[in-house]
C-alpha positions, 0 to 999 in steps of 0.5 A, a space after each residue: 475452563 476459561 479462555 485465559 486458562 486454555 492459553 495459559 496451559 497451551 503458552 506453558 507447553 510450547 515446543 522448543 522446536 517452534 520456539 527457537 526458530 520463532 525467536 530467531 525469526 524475530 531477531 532477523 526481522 527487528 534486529 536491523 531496525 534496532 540498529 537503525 536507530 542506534 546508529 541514527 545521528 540524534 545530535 543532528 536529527 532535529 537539524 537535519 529534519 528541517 532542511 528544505 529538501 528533506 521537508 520537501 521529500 516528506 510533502 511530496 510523498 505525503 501528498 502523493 502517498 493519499 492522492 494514490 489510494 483515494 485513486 485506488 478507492 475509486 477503482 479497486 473497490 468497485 473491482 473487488 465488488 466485481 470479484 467477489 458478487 460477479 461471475 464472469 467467464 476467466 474470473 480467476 484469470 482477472 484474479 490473477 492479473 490484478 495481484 501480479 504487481 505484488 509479486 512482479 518486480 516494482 522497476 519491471 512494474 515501472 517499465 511496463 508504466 513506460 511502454 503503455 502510458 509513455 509518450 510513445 507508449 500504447 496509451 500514452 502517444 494518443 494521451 499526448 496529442 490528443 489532450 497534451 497530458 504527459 505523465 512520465 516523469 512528472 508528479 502525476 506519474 508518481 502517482 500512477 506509479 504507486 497506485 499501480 503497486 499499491 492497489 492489488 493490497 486494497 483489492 485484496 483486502 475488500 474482496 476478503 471483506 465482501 466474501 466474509 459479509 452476510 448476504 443475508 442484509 443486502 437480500 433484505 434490501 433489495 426485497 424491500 425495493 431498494 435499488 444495486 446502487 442503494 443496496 450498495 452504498 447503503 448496506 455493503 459499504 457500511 458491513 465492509 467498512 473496516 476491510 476497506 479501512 484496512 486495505 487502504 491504510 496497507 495501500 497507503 503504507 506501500 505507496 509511501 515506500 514504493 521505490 521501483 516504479 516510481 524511479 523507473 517511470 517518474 524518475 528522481 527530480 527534487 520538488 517534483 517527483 523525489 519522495 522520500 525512498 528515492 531521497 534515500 537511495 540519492 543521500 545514501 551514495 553521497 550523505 549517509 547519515 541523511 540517508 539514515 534520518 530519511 529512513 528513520 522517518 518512514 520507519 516511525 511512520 509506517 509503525 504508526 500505520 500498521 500499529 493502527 490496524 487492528 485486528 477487527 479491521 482484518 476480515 479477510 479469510 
């Protein structure tokens, strides 16, 4: 029997008892966002998505969305190499810490932003008089403040990769004399390249929507650091149906980023 034939007779026994709730999960989940756009102004929309500071929201989140995951390029897959090929003593630990932005609060995130990298935080006081770089509320710390929620998603994601790739073809490389470096860029990028591809487009997606951190250690300063979430948290107390243009936008563009990850981009077990 074919696979079509095994899912045909498995779809045409399906429980009840799954399927209702399932259903019912279903319409929790897409039912405010059908009312989002049955309550969008779509008379206005065109106007409203043309007003400076709506454009200029979208920029700036935009702009600041990519500089963020190319940051946590740079950084997260050279670490989720170091978690997934290394053993090093409190591994699980490292492990742990590198995924609690997924679950810690996003204005406590942006808290603990404040207290190291502040102008009298840990970090920060030596960044100020020694280099005069100041990032609390400034575009840079925008930047900071999403790549910190957002790079636990890509490092995630590329440790899942490395884990499930053949270290059959990086051994062939390095007995035919090729350098870690060479191995690396050479022969494990390349067989991870759709979990990177993956995790980087989820670190994109939550860096566009991140919220908490970014108002916490940024603050909300039109032109410099209000993208589009802190947009619609300022037009929801005083225009709502700007409010509602705004969250209509990132609702189109985050279908379109998670339409576009397929399911051979997902390798992590």
């Amino acid at each position: 029997m074919t696979a079509a034939g095994r899912e045909d007779r498995v779809a045409g026994r399906l429980p009840w008892v799954l399927v209702v709730p399932a259903l019912l999960g279903m319409v929790f989940l897409v039912l405010p966002l059908a009312g989002l756009l049955l309550r969008a102004p779509w008379s206005t929309l065109p106007r409203r998505l043309a007003e400076p500071q709506v454009l200029e929201a979208l920029r700036l989140s935009l702009v600041t969305a990519t500089v963020a995951t190319l940051v946590c390029l740079v950084l997260g897959v050279p670490l989720a190499w170091l978690l997934a090929r290394a053993t090093f003593p409190g591994r699980r630990l490292v492990r742990a810490l590198i995924t609690v932005p997924l679950v810690l609060p996003p204005v406590v995130g942006g808290v603990a932003l404040l207290l190291v990298l502040g102008r009298r935080g840990l970090v920060g006081q030596w960044l100020d008089s020694t280099f005069g770089v100041t990032l609390p509320f400034t575009t840079a710390g925008v930047v900071v403040a999403e790549a910190f929620v957002a790079m636990p998603f890509l490092v995630i994601s590329v440790e899942g990769a490395l884990r499930a790739a053949d270290l059959r073809y990086e051994e062939a490389a390095a007995t035919l004399g090729a350098s870690r470096w060479t191995v690396f860029r050479r022969v494990t990028l390349p067989l991870v390249a759709p979990g990177i591809i993956a995790g980087a487009v989820l670190c994109w997606a939550r860096a566009l929507g991140e919220f908490g951190a970014t108002i916490t250690f940024a603050g909300n300063f039109p032109g410099r650091t209000q993208t589009m979430p802190l947009a619609v948290y300022l037009a929801l107390e005083t225009e709502p149906e700007a409010a509602i243009v705004l969250s209509l936008v990132l609702l189109v563009v985050s279908v379109v980023i998670l339409a576009s990850l397929r399911d051979r981009w997902v390798n992590s077990p």
